[in-house]
Each structure stands twice: as structure tokens, then as C-alpha cells.
N, C-alpha and C positions, 0 to 999 in steps of 0.2 A: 510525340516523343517516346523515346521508348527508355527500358528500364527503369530504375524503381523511383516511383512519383508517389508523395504522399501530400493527401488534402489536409495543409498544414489547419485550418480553420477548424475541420471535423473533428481532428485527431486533440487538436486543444480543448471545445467543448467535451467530449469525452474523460478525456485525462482529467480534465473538473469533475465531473461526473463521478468519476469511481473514487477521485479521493472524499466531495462528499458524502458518498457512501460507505466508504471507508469511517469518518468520520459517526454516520449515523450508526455504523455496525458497533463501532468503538464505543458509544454514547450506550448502545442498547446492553451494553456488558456492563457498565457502571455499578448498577442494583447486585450484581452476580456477585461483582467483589468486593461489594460492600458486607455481604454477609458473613466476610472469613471463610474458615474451612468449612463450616458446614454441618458442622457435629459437637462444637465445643459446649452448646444449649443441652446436649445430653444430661451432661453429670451424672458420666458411665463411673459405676460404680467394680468395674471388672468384668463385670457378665457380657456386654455387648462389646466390648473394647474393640476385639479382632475386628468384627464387620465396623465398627465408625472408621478404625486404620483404616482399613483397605478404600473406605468409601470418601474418605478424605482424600484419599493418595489418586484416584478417580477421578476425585473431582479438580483436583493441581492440576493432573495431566490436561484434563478439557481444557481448563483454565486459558492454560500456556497455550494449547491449539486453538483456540478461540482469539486471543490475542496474537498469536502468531500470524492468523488468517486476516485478521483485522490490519496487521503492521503489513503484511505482504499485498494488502488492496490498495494503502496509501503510498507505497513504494511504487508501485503499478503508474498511480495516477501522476507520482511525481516523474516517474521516469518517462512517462509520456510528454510533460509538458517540457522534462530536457531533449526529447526527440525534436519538439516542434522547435526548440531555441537553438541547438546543434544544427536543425537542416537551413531555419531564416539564416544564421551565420553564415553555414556554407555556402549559400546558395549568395548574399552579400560579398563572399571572398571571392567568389567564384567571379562575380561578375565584374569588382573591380581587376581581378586580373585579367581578365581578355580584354578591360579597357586598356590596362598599361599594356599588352601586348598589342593592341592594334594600336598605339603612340607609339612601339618602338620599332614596327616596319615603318613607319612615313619617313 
């Protein structure tokens, strides 16, 4: 056959895969945000303020990248397991219609 064939079997193990993973990434961030920002333990009395700002503001950024990273793995793994649901359907439509087309030459 030519043109684009996918091992619908592999591509579903996988797509599990990465959203576990997704999953275990997401799991291993839990302790990170549990801490807060990061700096509120100080009780900056003014002297250090500027560096805990900036290192708060640091640490949000990662935060959100890290979470970002985590939401875009399980996106991944789900949107795979709607490739392999989108192609079993097509591939079922497909076939009942060349049934109904070879019924309506006879």
C-alpha cells in the first residue's frame, strides 16, 4: 500500500506512554509548588528585598515553563490516542462505503 500507514497498535502504546510520563513529570513538580514562591521564609527586612523580587519572579517564570512542558506532554499523548480513534473510524467509514458502492453496481 502506498501512502501514509500508521501502526495504529504502536502509536497507541506510545501515546500512553508519554501521557504517563506526562503524568510522572507533573507528579515530580508537586513538592516545587508546594513551597510558594520561595523567599517568603526570608523576613526581608528591606536589605535583600530586590534580589528575593527578582528571584521570586524567576522562579514563577520556571514554574509556568515547567508546567507548560508538563501540560504540552499530555496534550501530545492525548492527541495521539485521537490519531489512532480518528484513523480506526476512518478506516471503518471507509470500508463501509465501498461496501455500499459495490451493492449499488449489482
Amino acid at each position: 500500500m502506498t501512502g501514509l500507514e500508521i501502526a495504529l497498535g504502536a502509536v497507541g502504546q506510545e501515546a500512553s506512554r508519554i501521557r504517563t510520563h506526562a503524568e510522572d513529570y507533573d507528579a515530580a513538580l508537586a513538592p516545587l509548588r508546594t513551597r510558594g514562591d520561595g523567599v517568603s521564609s526570608f523576613g526581608d527586612d528591606g536589605l535583600f528585598g530586590i534580589f528575593t523580587s527578582v528571584y521570586a519572579e524567576c522562579r514563577a517564570v520556571s514554574m509556568a515553563a515547567l508546567t507548560g512542558l508538563s501540560t504540552l506532554m499530555a496534550d501530545t499523548g492525548d492527541g495521539l490516542h485521537t490519531v489512532v480513534r480518528n484513523t480506526r473510524d476512518g478506516e471503518t467509514a471507509s470500508i463501509a462505503a465501498t461496501d455500499e458502492l459495490g451493492r449499488t453496481w449489482q
